[in-house]
C-alpha positions as CSV (number, residue, x, y, z in Angstrom):
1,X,103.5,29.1,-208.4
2,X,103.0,30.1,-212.1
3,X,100.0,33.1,-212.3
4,X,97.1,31.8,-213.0
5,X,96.3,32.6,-217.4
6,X,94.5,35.3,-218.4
7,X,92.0,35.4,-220.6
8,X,91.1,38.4,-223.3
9,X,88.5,39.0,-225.6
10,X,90.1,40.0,-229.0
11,X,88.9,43.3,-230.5
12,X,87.7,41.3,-234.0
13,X,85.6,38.9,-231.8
14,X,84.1,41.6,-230.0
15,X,83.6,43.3,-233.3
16,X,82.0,40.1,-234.9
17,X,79.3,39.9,-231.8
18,X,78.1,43.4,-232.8
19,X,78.0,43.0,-236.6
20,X,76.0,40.0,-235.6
21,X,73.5,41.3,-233.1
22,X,73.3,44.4,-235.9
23,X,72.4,42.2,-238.5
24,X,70.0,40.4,-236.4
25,X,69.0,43.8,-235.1
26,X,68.0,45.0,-238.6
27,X,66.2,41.9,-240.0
28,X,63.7,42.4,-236.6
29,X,63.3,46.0,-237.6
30,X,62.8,45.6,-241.2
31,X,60.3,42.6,-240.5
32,X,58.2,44.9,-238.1
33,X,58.8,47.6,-241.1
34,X,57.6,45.8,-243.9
35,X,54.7,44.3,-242.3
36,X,53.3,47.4,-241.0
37,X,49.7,48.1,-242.2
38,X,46.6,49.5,-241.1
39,X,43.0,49.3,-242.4
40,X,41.5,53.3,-242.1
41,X,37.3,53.8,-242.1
42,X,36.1,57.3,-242.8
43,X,33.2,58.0,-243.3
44,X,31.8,59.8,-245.9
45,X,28.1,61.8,-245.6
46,X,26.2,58.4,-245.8
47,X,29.0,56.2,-247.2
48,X,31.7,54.6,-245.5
49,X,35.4,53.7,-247.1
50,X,37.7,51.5,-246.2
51,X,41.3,52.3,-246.9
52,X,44.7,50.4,-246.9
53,X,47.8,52.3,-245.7
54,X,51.2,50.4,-246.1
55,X,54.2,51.6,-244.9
56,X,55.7,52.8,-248.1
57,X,52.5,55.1,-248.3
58,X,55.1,57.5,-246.3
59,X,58.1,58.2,-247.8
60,X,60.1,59.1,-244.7
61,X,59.1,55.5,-243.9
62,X,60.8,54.6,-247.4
63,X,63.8,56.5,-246.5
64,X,63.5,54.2,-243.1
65,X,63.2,50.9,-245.7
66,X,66.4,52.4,-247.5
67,X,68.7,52.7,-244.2
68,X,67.5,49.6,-243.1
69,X,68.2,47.7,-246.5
70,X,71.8,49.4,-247.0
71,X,72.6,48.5,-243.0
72,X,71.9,44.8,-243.9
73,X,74.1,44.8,-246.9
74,X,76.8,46.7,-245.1
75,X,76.5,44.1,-242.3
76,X,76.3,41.3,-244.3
77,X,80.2,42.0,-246.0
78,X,81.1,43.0,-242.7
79,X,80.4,39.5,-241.3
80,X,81.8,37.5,-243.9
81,X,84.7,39.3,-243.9
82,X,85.0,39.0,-240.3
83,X,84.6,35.4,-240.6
84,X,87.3,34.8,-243.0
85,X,89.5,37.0,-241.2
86,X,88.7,34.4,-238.0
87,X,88.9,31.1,-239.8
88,X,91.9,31.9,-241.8
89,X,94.0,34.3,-239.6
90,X,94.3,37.0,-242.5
91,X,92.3,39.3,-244.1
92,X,90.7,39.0,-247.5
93,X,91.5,42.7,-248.7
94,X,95.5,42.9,-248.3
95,X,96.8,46.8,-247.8
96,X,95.4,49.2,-247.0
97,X,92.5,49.1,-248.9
98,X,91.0,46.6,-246.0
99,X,91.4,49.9,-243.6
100,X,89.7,52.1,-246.1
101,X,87.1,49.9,-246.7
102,X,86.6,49.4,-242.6
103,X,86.9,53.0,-241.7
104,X,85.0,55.0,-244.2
105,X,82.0,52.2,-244.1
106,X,81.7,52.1,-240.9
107,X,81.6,55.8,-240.5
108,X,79.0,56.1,-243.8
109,X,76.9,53.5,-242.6
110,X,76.7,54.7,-239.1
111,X,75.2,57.9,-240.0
112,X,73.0,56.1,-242.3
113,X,71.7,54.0,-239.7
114,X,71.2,57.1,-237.4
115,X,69.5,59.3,-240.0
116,X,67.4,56.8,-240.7
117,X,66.0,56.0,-237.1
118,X,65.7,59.9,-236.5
119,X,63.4,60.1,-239.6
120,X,61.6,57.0,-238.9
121,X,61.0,59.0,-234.9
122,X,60.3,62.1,-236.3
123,X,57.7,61.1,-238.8
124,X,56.1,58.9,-236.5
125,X,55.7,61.6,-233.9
126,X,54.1,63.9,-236.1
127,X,51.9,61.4,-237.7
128,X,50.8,60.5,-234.6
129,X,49.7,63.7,-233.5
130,X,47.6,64.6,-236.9
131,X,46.2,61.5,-236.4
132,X,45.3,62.2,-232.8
133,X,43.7,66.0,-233.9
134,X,41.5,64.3,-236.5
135,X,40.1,61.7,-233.7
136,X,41.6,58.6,-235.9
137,X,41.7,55.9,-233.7
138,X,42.1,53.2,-236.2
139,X,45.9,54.0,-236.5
140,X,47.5,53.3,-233.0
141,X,48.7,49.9,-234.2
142,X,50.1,51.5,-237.1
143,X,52.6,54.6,-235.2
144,X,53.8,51.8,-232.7
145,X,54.6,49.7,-235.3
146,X,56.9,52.0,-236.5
147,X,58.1,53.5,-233.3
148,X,59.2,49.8,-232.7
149,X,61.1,49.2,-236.4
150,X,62.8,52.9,-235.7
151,X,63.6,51.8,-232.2
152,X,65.3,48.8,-233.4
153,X,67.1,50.5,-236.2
154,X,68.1,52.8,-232.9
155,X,69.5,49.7,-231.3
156,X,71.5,48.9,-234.3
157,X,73.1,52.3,-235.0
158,X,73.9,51.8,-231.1
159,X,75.6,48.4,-232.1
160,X,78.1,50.0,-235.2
161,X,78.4,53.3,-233.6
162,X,82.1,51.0,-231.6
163,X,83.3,49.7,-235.4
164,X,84.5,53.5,-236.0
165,X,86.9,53.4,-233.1
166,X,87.7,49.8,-233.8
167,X,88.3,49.6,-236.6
168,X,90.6,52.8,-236.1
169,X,92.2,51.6,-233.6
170,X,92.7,47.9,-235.2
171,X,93.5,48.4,-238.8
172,X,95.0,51.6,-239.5
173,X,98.3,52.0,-241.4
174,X,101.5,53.1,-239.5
175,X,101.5,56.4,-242.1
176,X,98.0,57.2,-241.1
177,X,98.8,57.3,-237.2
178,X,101.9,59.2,-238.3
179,X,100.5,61.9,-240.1
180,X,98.1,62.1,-237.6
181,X,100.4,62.8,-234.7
182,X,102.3,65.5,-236.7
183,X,99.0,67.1,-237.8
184,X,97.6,67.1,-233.9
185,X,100.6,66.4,-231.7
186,X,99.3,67.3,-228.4
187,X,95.8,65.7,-228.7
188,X,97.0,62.5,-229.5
189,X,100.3,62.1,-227.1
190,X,98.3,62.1,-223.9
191,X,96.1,59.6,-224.8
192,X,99.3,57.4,-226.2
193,X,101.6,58.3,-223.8
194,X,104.0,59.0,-227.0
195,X,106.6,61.7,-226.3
196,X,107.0,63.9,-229.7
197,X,110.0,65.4,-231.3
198,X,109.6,68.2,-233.0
């Protein structure tokens, strides 16, 4: 009786998912982003004022915008790419430019992504708590509206954090895994189960 098949999930479909659910990710949070606005009354002596405040009225918030905006261009190529390499069964960048391209944009825009969510947190959270020492009620709706795009660009960071290892793992040239080895022989042979010569 023949064993019964076996099914895997390739690495550049798994890859593909989380491109996608980061793309999707980062439309949600620049959506919630770009639409957050609140309406602030003071009052004046005998005069009240009513005043607008957009999101790009704090530029951490703009560096937020930026992150998110380079994330969805970064995840865009990645996906069509991605795509091609499916449909066709080879990739569109030949050499090792491909693995250069993978490996250092992945890593850049990981970071990015990160950074950006940490900024959008910490401005929020200190925001917040001016706003809550002044008695300023008017801009709760406001601070979780940005908690909630900074949370989501959280999620996506969490969704291209694997593309480093991946693509790693996946793409890299046979000179780059053996300059590695010789630079760090023992860190690398018990995880390969490769027995060195020196």
């Amino acid at each position: 009786m023949a064993p019964p098949p076996t099914s895997t999930i390739s690495p550049i479909i798994i890859t593909l998912v989380l491109k996608i659910l980061m793309l999707v990710l980062l439309l949600a949070s620049l959506v919630v982003l770009a639409t957050d606005t609140a309406t602030l009354s003071l009052a004046f002596y005998t005069t009240f004022v009513e005043s607008k405040i957009h999101f790009d009225d704090v530029y951490t918030y703009r560096y937020v915008l930026a992150s998110i905006i380079m994330g969805l261009v970064y995840s865009v190529l990645q996906t069509a790419l991605s795509l091609y390499h499916i449909a066709n069964g080879k990739r569109l960048i030949i050499g090792d430019g491909a693995f250069l391209v993978d490996f250092y944009g992945d890593k850049v825009i990981s970071y990015v992504l990160a950074t950006g969510s940490a900024a959008g947190f910490g401005a929020t959270k200190d925001l917040k708590a001016l706003a809550d020492g002044t008695n300023v009620d008017d801009l709760d709706d406001y601070f979780d509206k940005a908690y909630a795009s900074a949370s989501l660009l959280l999620f996506a960071f969490i969704c291209a954090a694997p593309f480093y290892p991946f693509s790693h793992l996946m793409h890299s040239p046979k000179w780059l895994i053996q300059v590695t080895l010789k630079i760090r022989p023992r860190c690398y042979s018990r995880f390969l189960n490769v027995t060195l010569i020196s």
